[in-house]
VMD Tcl script that draws the C-alpha trace (Angstrom):
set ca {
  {123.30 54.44 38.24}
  {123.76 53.58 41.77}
  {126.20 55.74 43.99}
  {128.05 53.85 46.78}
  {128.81 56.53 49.22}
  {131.59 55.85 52.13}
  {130.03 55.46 55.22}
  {132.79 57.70 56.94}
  {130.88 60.47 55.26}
  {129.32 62.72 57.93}
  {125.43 62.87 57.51}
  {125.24 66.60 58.03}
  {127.98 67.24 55.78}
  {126.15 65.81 52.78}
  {122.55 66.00 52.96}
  {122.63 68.70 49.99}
  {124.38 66.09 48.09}
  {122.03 62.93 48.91}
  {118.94 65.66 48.24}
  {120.45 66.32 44.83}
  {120.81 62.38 44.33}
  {116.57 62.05 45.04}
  {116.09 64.76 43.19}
  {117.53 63.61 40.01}
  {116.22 59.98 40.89}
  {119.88 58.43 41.78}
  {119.69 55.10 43.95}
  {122.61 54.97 46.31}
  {123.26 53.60 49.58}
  {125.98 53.66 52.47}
  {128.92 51.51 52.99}
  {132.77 51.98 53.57}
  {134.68 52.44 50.66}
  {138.79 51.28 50.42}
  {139.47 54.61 49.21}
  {137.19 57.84 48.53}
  {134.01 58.90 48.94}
  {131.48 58.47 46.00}
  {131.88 55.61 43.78}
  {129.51 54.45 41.08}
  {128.36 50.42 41.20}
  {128.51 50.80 36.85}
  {131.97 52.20 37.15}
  {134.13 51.27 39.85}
  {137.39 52.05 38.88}
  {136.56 55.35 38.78}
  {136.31 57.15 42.37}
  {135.76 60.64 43.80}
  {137.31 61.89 47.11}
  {135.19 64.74 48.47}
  {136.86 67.70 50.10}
  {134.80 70.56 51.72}
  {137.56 73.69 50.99}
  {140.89 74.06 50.15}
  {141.83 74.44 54.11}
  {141.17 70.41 54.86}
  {142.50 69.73 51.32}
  {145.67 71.62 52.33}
  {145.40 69.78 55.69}
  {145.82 66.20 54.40}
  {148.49 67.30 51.71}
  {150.66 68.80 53.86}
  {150.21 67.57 57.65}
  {148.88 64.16 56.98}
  {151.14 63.82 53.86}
  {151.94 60.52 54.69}
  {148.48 59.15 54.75}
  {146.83 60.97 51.75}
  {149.78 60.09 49.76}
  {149.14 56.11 50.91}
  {145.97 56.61 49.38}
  {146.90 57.86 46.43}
  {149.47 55.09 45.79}
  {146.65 52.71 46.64}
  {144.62 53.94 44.43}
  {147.27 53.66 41.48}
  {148.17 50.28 42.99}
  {144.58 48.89 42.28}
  {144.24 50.61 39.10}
  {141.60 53.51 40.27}
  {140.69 56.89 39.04}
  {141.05 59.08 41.54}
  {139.40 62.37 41.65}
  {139.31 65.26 44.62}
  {136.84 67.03 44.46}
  {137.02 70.43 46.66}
  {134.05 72.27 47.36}
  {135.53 76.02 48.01}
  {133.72 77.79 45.84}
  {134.61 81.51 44.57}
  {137.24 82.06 42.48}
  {138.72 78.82 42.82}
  {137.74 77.02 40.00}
  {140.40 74.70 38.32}
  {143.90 73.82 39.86}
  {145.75 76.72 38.11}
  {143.35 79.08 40.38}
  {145.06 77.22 43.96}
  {148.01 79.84 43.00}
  {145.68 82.93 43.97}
  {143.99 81.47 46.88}
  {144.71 83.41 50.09}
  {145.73 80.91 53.35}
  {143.59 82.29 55.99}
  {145.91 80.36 58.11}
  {148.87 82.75 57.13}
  {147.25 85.75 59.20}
  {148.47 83.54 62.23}
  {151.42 82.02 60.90}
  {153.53 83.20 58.73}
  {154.89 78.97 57.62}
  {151.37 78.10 56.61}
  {151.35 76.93 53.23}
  {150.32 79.98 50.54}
  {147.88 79.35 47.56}
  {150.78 78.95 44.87}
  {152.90 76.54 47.32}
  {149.59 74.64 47.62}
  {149.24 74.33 44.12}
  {152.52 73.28 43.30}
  {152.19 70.40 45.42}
  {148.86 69.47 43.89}
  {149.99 69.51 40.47}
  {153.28 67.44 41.38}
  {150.94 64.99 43.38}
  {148.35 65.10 40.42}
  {151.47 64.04 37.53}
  {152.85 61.44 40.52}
  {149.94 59.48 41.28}
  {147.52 60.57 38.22}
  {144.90 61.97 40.31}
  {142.74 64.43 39.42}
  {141.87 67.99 41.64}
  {138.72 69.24 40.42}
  {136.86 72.28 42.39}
  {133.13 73.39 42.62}
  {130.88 75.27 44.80}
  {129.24 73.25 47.69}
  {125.78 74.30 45.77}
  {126.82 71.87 43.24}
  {128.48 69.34 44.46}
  {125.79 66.94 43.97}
  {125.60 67.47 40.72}
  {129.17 67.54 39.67}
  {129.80 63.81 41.68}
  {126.94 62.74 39.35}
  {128.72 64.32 36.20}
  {132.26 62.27 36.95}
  {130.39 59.46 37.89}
  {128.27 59.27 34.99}
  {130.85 60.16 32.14}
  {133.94 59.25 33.62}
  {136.37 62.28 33.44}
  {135.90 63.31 29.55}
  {134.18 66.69 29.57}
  {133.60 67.29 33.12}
  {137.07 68.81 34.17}
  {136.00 72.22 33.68}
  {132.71 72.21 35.21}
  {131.80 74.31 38.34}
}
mol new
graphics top color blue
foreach p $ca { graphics top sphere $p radius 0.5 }
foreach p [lrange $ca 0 end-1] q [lrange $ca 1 end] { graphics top cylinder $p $q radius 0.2 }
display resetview
């Protein structure tokens, strides 16, 4: 398998996840994707779209709406797999637990979005555009984009 990873990908922000690739003896290499982060060269109709917590996924689906949801319809348009993966870690660990996250954000404002709003906008988005939210701990991230990309979506929903 060789990864393609986006080249919009900040180094710092992923050198556990490159470390896990040469540990487990992945090739990949850096170049802008059309849409997502992590695509595999054996598979590419099947992409992942790395987020580092709930707060930036929040972020693009409710402030840049407009944009995410482009990308989404894109990524339906050319007949991708989607897949957002969110690092937050904790008890967030499928899209059912969204509903008892805690908006840090609504200590300071009392409009910002609450865990079960969030996830009732992810689970709309995921039937609209067929795109997957998937959630691990930034410890394994690495290993998880290696499990999607490796076996497609079949048993890897419920990892962590």
């Amino acid at each position: 398998m060789v990864i393609q990873v986006d080249s919009r990908e900040k180094a710092k922000a992923i050198t556990q996840i490159l470390k896990c690739f040469e540990q487990r003896g992945i090739a990949y290499y850096s170049s802008k994707l059309l849409i997502g982060d992590y695509m595999n060269l054996d598979n590419p109709r099947v992409i992942i779209d790395r987020k580092q917590n709930l707060n930036e996924l929040c972020n693009n689906v409710v402030q840049d709406h407009k944009r995410f949801t482009a990308e989404l319809q894109k990524a339906m348009d050319v007949g991708i797999k989607l897949i957002v993966l969110c690092e937050h870690g904790g008890n967030v660990k499928d899209l059912d637990s969204v509903k008892e996250w805690v908006n840090p954000r609504l200590k300071v404002s009392p409009l910002a979005v609450s865990g079960e709003r969030l996830h009732k906008i992810l689970l709309t988005m995921s039937v609209r555009y067929s795109v997957d939210f998937l959630f691990c701990d930034k410890r394994c991230t690495g290993r998880r984009i290696i499990e999607i990309l490796s076996e497609g979506l079949g048993d890897v929903k419920n990892g962590t």
